[in-house]
LONU-801291 format. One record per residue: residue in three letters; x, y, z of N, C-alpha, C in turn. Coordinates in steps of 0.1 Angstrom, whole numbers, padded with zeros to 4 digits, always signed. Each point is the difference from the previous one (the first is absolute). Last residue first. Layout:
// residues N
ALAXYZXYZXYZ;...
//
This chain:
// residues 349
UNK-0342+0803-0528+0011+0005+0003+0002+0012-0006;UNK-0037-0035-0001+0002+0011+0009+0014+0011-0001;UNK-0010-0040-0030-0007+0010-0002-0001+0015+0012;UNK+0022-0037+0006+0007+0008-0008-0009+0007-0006;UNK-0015-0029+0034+0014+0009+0001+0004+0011-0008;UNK-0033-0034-0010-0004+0010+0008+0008+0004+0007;UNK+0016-0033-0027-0009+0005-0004-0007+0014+0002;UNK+0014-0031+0029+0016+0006-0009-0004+0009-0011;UNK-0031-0030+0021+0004+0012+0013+0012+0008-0009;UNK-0012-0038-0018-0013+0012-0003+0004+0009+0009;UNK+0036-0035-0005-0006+0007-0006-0014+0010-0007;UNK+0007-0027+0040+0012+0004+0001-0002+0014-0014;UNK-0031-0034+0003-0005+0008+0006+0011+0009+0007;UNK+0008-0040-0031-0007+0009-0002-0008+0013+0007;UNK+0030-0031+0019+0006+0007-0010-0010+0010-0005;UNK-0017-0030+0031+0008+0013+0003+0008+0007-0004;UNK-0038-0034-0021+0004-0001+0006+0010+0015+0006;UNK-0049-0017-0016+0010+0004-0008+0011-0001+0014;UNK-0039-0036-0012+0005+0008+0014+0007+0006-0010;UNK-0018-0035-0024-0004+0014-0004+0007+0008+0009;UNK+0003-0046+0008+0008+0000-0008-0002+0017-0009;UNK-0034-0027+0036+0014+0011+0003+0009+0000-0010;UNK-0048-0009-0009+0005+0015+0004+0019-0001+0005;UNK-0020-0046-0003+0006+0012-0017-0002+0009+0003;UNK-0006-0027+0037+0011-0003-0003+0005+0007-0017;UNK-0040+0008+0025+0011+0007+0008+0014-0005-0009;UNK-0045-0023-0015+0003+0018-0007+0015+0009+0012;UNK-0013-0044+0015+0004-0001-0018+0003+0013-0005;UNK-0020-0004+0044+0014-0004-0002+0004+0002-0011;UNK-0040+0006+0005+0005+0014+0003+0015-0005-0001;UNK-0027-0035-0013-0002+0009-0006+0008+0011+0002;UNK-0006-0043+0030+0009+0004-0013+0000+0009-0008;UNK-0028+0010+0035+0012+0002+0001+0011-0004-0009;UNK-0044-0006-0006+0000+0010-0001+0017+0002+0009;UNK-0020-0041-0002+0002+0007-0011+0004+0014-0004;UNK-0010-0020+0042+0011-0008-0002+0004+0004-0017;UNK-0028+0021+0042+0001-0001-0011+0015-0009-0008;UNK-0012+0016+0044-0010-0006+0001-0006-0008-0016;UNK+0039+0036+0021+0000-0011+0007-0009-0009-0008;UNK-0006+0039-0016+0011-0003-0002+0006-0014+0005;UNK-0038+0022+0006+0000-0003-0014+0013-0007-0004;UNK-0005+0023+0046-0010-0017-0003-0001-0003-0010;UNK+0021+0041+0005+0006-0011+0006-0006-0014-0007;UNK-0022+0033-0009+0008+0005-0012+0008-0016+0009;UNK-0029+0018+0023-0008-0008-0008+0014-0004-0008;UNK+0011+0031+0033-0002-0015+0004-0005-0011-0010;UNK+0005+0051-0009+0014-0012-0003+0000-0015+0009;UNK-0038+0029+0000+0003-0001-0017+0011-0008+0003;UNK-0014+0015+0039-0003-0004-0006-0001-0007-0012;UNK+0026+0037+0018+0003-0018+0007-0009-0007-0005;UNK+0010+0049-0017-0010-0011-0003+0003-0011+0005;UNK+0029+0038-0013-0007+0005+0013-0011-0011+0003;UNK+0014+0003-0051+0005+0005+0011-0008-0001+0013;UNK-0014-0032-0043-0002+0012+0006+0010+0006+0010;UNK+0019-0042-0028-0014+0003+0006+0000+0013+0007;UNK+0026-0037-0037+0000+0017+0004-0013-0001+0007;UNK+0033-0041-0012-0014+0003+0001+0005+0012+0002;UNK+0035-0028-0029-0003+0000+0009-0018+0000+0005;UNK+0024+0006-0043+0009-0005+0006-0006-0002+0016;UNK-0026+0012-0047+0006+0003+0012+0006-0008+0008;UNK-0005+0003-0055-0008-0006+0015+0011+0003+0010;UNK+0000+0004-0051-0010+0012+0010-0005-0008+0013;UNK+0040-0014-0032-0017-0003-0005-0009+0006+0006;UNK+0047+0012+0008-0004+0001-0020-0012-0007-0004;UNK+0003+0010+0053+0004-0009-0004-0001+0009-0019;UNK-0004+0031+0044-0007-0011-0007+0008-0007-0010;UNK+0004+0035+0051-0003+0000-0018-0007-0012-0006;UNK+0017+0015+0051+0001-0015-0008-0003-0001-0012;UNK+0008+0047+0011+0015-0010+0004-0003-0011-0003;UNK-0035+0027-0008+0007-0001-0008+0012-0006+0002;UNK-0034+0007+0038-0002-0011-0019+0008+0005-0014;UNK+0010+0021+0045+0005-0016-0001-0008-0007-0010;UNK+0006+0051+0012+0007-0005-0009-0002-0014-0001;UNK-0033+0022+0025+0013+0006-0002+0000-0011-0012;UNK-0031-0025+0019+0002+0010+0009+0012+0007-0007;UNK-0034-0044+0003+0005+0008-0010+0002+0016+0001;UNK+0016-0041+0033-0014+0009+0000+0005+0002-0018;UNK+0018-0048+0010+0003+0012-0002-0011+0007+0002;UNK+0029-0049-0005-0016+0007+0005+0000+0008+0006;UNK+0033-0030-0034-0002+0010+0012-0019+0000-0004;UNK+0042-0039-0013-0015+0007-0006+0002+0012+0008;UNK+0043-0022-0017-0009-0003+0012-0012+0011-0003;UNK+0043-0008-0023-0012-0008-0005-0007-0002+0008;UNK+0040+0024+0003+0006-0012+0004-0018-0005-0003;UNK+0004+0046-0007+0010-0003-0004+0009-0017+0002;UNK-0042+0019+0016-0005-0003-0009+0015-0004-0010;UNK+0006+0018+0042-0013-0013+0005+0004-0006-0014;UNK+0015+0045+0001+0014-0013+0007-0011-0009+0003;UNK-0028+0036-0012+0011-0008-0013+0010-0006+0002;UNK-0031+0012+0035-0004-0007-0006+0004-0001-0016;UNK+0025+0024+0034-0006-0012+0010-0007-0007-0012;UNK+0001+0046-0010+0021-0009+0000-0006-0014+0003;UNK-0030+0044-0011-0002-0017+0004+0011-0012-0001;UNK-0022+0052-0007+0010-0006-0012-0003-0016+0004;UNK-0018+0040+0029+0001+0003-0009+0004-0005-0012;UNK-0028-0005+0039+0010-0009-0004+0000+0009-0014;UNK-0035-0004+0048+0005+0009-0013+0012-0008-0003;UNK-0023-0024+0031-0014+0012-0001+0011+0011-0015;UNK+0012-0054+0010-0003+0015+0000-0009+0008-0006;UNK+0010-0051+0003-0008+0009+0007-0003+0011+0004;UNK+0024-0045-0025+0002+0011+0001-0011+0007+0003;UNK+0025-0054-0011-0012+0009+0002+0003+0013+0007;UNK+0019-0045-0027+0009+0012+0001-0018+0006+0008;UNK+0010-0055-0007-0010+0012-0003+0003+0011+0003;UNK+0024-0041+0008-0013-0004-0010-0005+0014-0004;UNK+0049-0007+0021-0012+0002-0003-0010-0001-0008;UNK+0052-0006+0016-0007-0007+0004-0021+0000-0001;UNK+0043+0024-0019+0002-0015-0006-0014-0007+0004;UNK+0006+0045+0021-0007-0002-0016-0002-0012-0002;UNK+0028+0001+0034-0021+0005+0006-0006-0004-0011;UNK+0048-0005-0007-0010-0008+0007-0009+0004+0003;UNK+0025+0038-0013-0002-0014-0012-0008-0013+0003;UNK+0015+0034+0037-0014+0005-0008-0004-0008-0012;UNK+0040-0012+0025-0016-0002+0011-0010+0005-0010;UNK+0046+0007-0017-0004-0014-0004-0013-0003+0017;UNK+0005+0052-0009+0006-0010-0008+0001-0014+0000;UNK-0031+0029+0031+0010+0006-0011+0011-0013-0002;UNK-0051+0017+0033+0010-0012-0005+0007+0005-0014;UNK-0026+0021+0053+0004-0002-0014+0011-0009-0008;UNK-0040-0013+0040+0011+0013+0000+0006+0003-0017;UNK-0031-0035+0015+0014-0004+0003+0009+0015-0005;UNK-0051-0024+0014+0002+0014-0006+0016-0003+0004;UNK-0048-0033-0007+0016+0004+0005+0006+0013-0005;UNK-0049-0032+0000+0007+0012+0001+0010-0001+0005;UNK-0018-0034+0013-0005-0004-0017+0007+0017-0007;UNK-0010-0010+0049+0010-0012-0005+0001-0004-0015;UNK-0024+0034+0026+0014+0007+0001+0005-0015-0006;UNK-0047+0014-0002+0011-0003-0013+0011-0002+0005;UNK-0040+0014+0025-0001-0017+0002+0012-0001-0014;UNK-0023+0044+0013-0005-0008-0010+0004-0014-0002;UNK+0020+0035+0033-0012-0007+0002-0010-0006-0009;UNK+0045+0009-0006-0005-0009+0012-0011+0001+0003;UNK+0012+0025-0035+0006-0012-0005+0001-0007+0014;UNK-0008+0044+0010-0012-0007-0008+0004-0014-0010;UNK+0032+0022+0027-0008-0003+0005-0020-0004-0002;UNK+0043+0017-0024-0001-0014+0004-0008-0005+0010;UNK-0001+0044-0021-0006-0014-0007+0006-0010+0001;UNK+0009+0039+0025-0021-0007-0001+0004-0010-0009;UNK+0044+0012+0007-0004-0006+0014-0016-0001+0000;UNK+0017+0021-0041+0008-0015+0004-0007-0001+0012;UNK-0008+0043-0007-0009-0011-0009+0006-0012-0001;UNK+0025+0026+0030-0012+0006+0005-0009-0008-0010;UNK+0040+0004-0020+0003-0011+0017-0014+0003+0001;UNK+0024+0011-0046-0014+0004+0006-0004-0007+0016;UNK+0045-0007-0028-0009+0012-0007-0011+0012+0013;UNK+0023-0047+0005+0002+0013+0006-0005+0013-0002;UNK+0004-0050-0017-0015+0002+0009+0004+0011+0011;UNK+0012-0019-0055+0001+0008+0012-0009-0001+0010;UNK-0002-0039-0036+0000+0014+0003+0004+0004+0012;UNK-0023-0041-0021+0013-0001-0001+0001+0018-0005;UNK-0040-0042+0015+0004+0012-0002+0014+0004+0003;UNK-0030-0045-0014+0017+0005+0010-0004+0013-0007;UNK-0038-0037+0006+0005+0006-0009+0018+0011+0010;UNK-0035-0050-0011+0007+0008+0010+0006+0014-0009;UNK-0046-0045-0003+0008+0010-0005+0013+0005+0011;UNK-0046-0032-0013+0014+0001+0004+0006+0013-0008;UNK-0054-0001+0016+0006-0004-0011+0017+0002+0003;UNK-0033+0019+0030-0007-0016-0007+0007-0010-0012;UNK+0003+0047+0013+0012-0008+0011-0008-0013+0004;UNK-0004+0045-0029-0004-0013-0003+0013-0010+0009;UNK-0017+0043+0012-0010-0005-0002+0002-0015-0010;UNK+0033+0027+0020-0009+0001+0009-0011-0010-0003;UNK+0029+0021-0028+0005-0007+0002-0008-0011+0011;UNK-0007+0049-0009-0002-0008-0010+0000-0013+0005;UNK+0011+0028+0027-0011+0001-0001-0007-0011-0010;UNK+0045+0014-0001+0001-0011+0010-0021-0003+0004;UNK+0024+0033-0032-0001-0015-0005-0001-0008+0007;UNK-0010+0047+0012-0009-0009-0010+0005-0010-0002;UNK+0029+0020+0024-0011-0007+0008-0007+0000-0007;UNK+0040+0013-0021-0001-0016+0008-0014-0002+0008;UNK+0015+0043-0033-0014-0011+0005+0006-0013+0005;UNK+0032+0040-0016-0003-0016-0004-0015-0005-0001;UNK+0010+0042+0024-0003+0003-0015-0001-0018-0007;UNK+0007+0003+0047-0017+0006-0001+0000+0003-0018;UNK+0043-0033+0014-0007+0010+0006-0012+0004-0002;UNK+0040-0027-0008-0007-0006+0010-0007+0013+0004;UNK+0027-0010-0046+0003+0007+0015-0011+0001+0005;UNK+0005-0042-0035-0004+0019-0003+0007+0003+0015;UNK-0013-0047-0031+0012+0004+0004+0001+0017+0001;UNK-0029-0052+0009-0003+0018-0005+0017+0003+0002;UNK-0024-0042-0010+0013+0001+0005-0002+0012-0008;UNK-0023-0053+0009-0002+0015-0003+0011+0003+0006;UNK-0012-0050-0008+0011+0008+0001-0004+0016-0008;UNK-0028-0042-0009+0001+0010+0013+0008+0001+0007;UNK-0008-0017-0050-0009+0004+0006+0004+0011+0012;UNK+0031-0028-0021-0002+0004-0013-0020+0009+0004;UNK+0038-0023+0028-0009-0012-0006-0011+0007-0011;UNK+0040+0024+0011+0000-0010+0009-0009-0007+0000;UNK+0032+0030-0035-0009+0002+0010-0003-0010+0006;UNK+0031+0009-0031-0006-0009-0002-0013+0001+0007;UNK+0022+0039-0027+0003-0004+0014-0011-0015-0002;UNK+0037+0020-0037-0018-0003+0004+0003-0005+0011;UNK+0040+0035-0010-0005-0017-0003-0015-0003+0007;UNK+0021+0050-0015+0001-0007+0012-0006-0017-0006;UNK+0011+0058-0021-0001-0013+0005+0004-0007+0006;UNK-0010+0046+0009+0006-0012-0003-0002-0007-0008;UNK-0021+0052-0002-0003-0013+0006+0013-0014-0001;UNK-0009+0060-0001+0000-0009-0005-0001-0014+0009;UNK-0023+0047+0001+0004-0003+0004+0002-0016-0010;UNK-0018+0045-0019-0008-0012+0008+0015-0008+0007;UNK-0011+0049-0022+0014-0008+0001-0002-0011+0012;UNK-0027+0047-0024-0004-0012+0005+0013-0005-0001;UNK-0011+0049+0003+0007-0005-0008-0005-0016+0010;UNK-0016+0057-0004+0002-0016+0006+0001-0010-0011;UNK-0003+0041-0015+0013+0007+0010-0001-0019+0012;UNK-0032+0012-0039+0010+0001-0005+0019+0000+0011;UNK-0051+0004+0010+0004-0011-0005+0012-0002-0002;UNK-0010+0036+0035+0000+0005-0015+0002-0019-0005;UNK-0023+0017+0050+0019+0001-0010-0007-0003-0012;UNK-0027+0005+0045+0001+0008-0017+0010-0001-0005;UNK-0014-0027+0040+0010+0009+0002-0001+0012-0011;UNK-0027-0040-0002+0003+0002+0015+0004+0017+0003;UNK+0004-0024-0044-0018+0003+0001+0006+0006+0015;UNK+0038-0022-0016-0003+0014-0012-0014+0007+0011;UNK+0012-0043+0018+0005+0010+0008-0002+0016-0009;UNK-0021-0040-0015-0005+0005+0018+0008+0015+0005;UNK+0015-0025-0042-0015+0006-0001-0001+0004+0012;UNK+0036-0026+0004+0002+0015-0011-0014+0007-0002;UNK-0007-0045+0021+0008+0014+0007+0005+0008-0010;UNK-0015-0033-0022-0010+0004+0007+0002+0010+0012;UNK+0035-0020-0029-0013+0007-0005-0011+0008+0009;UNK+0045-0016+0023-0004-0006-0009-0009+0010-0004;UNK+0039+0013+0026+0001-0020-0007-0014-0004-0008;UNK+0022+0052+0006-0003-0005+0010-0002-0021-0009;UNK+0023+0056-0003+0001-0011-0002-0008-0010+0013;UNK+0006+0053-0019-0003-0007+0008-0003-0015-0006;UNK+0030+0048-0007-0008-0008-0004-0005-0009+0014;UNK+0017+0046+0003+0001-0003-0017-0009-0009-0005;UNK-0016+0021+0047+0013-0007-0006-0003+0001-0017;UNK-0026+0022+0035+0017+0005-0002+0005-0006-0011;UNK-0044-0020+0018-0005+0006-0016+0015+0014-0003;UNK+0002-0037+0036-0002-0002-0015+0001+0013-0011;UNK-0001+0011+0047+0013-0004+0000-0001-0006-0019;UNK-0040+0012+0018+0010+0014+0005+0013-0006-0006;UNK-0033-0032+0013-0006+0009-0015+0009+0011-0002;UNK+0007-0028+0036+0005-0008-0009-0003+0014-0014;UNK-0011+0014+0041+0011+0000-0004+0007-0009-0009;UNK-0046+0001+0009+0005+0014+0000+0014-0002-0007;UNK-0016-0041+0017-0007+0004-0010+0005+0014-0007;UNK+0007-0009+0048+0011-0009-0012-0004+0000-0014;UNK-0032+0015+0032+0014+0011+0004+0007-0007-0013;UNK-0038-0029+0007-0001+0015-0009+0014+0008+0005;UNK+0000-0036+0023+0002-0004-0015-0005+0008-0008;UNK+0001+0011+0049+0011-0003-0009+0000-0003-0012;UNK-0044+0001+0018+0012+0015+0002+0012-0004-0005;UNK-0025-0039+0007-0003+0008-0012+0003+0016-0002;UNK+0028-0040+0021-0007+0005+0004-0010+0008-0012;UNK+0034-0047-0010-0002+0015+0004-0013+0006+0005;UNK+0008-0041-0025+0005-0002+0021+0002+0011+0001;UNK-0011-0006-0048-0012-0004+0009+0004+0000+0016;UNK+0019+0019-0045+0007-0008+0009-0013+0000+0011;UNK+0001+0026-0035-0005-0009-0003+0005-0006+0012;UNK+0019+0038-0011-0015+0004+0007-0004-0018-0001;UNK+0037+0013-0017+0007-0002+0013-0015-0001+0003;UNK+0011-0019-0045-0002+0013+0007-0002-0006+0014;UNK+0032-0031-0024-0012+0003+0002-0004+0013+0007;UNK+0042-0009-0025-0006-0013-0002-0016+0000+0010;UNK+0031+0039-0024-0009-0005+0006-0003-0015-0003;UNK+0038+0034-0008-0005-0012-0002-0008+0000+0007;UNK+0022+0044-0021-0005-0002+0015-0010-0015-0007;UNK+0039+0035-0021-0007-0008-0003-0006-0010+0013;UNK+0028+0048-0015-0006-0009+0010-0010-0009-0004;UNK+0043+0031-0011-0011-0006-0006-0004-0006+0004;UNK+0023+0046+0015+0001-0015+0003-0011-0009-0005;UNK-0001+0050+0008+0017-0006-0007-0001-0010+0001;UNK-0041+0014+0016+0004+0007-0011+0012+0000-0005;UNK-0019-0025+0031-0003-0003-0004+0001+0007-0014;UNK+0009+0005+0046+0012-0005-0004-0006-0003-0016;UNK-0029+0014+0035+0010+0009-0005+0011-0003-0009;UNK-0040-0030+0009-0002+0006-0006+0014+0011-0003;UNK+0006-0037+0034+0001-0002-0012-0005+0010-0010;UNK-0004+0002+0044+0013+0004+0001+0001-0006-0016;UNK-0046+0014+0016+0013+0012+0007+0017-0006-0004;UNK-0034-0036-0003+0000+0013-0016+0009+0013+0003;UNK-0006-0053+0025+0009+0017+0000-0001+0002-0012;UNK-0022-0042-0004-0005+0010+0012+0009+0012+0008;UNK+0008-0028-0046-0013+0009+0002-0004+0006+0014;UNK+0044-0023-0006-0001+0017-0008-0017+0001+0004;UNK+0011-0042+0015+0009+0010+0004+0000+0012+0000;UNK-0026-0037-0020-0002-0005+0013+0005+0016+0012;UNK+0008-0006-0053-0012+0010+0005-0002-0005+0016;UNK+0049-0001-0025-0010-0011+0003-0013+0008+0005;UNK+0037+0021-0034-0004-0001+0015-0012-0010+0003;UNK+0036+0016-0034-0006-0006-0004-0004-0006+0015;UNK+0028+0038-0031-0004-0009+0013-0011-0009+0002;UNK+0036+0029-0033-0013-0005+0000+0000-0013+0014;UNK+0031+0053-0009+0002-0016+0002-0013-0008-0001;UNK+0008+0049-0008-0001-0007-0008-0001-0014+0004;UNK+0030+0028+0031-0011+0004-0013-0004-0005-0005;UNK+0026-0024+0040+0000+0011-0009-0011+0006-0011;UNK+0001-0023+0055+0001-0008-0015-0001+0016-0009;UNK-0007+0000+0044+0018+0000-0001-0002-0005-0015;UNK-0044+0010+0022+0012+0014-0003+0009-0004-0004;UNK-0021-0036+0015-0004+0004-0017+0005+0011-0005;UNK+0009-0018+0046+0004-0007-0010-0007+0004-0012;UNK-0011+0022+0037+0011+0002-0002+0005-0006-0012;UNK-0041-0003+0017+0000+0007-0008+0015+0004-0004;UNK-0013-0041+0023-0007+0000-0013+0010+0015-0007;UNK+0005-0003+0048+0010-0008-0011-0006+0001-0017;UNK-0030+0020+0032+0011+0007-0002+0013-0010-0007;UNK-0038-0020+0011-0002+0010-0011+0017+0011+0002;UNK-0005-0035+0027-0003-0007-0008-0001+0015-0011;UNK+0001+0012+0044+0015-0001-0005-0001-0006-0015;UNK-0040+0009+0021+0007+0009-0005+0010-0001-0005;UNK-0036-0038+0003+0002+0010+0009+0013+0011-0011;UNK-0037-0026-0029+0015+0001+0009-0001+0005+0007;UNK-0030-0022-0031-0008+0008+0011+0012+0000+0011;UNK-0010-0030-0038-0002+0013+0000+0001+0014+0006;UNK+0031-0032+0012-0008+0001-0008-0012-0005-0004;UNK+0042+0005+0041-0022-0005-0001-0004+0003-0017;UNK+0057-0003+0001-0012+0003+0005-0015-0005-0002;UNK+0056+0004-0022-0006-0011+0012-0010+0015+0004;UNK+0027-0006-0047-0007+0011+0006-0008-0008+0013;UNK+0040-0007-0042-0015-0006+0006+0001+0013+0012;UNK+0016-0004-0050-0002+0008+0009-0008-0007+0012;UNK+0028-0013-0047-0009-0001+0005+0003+0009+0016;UNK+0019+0002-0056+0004+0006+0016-0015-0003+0008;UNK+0014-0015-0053-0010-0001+0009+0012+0002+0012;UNK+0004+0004-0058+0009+0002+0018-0009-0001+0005;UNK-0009-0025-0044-0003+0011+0011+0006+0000+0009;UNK+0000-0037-0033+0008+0007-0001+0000+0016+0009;UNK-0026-0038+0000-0002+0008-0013+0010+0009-0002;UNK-0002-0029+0038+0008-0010-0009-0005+0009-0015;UNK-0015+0022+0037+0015-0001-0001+0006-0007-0011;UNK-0044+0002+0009+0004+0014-0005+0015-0001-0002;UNK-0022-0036+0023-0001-0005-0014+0004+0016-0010;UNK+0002-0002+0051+0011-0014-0008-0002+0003-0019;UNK-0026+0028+0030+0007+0007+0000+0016-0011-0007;UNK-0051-0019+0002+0005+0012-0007+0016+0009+0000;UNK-0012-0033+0033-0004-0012-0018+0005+0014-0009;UNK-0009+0017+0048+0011-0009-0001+0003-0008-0016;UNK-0041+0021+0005+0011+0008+0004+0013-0004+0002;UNK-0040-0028-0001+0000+0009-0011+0014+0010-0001;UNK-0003-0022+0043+0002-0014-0015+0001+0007-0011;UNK-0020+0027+0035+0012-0003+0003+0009-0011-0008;UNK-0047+0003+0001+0007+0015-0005+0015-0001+0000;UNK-0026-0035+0011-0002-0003-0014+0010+0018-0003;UNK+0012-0023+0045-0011+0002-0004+0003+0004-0015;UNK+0018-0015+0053+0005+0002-0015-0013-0001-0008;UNK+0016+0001+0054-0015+0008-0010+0005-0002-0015;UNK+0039-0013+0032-0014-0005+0005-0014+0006-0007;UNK+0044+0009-0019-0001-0012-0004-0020-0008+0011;UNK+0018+0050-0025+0000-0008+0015-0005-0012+0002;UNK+0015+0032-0043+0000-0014+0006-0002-0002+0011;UNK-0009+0053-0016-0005-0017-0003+0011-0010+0005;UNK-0010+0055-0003-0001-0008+0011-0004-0014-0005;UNK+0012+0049-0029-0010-0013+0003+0005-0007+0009;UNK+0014+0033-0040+0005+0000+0012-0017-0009+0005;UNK+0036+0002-0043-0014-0004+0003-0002+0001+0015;
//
């Protein structure tokens, strides 16, 4: 699986997906040979690609690979050649064009070569419904050739949260695709009502949108109600959860939504764009109630109201509560998503 993941300072939903999968292939009994590959991806300097290309020449005939799309989609010059001996199965956890902190020259160039590099491969695996559609329609691949394999979920113990109201707690990489500054825009407006919220994310990704939007978190009068504590991983990230009234999320794109099925995996509500894959990640109760709020993408508006419904309503939270604490017993977990990928192995092979 060649890919660049655990760097403990950026750890992120792709790099979890990838890591969870090559454990759960193995315990299927699959030889897994992982490949990591250090570089700017998408977007390697040279040596980065030239290791890429070396390491796929050395793999033999036939071998099914299973390349992270962060990697393979943006060298088509080094993944398409290899593509005729080599079963290439290219994960997409989100098209490269979506990524909102790119230029719009770039993100069409990356576009190209995602479309170049997919439609080589045997198959393409991505996490949810609504991306498999975007990307078939996007690119012209064939239905039949994108394959869905939703990321699995823990379980985890009900978080008790903290007075069951205002303890907010985004958990995303600190950047222009997240929307932290929609939710701080947001947030803006009900500072009539108690609340704090911990953003809990990289703040390297994107330095140049970290340093405006902390600067607009001072001049909107939040910096003592907003916290941004960098990224949190194992018994820090369980307490955030433990610690929350309300999972909330702001992205401008999301293909699946790791952040809001580890929310809803400990019975914590979310408040969500309806954007990508994430109304189907909070889904719905065996009674048809949603687990949380879904409000328009791109819309600080909408998610301030959506806030003040939230804060302002005492009913309507036992409610989202109630339905978070029976969606989470539906989460499928990383076995299951071990075996769909296994699935789409062997069909490739």
């Amino acid at each position: 699986m060649p890919g660049d993941v655990d760097d403990p300072a950026v750890p992120s939903g792709g790099n979890t997906y990838d890591r969870r999968v090559c454990r759960g292939l193995a315990d299927l009994g699959f030889e897994v040979r992982e490949i990591l590959v250090r570089g700017a991806w998408p977007r390697p300097e040279a040596a980065a690609r030239t290791e890429l290309a070396r390491s796929l020449a050395a793999l033999p005939d036939g071998a099914v690979v299973v390349a992270d799309g962060l990697v393979a989609c943006g060298v088509p010059e080094v993944a398409v050649p290899q593509s005729g001996r080599l079963r290439l199965v290219v994960l997409v956890h989100m098209p490269l064009a979506d990524d909102t902190g790119r230029a719009p020259r770039i993100a069409a160039e990356l576009d190209v070569r995602e479309r170049e590099t997919l439609r080589a491969a045997a198959a393409v695996v991505t996490t949810s419904p609504a991306t498999a559609r975007r990307l078939a329609e996007r690119h012209g691949l064939a239905a039949g050739r994108v394959h869905v394999v939703p990321p699995g979920t823990d379980p985890a113990p009900l978080a008790p949260g903290t007075d069951g109201a205002s303890r907010l707690l985004c958990v995303a990489s600190v950047s222009s695709l997240k929307g932290h500054d929609l939710l701080v825009r947001a947030l803006a407006t009900v500072t009539d009502l108690p609340w704090t919220c911990v953003c809990a994310g990289s703040l390297t990704r994107a330095p140049a949108y970290v340093a405006d939007l902390r600067r607009l978190v001072d001049r909107l009068g939040l910096d003592s109600r907003v916290r941004f504590t960098g990224p949190l991983t194992g018994d820090r990230l369980a307490s955030a959860y433990a610690a929350a009234d309300l999972a909330v999320l702001a992205s401008r794109a999301e293909t699946y939504g790791m952040a809001a099925a580890e929310a809803l995996a400990r019975g914590v509500p979310v408040l969500a764009p309806e954007v990508g894959g994430l109304p189907g990640t909070l889904g719905r109760t065996p009674g048809g109630d949603v687990p949380g709020l879904l409000v328009p993408p791109g819309d600080a508006a909408a998610l301030a109201r959506a806030l003040r419904r939230w804060l302002g309503e005492p009913q309507l939270r036992d409610r989202l509560r109630d339905a978070a604490r029976r969606r989470r017993t539906d989460l499928p977990g990383w076995e299951t998503t071990a075996h769909l990928l296994a699935g789409v192995l062997k069909e490739s092979a």
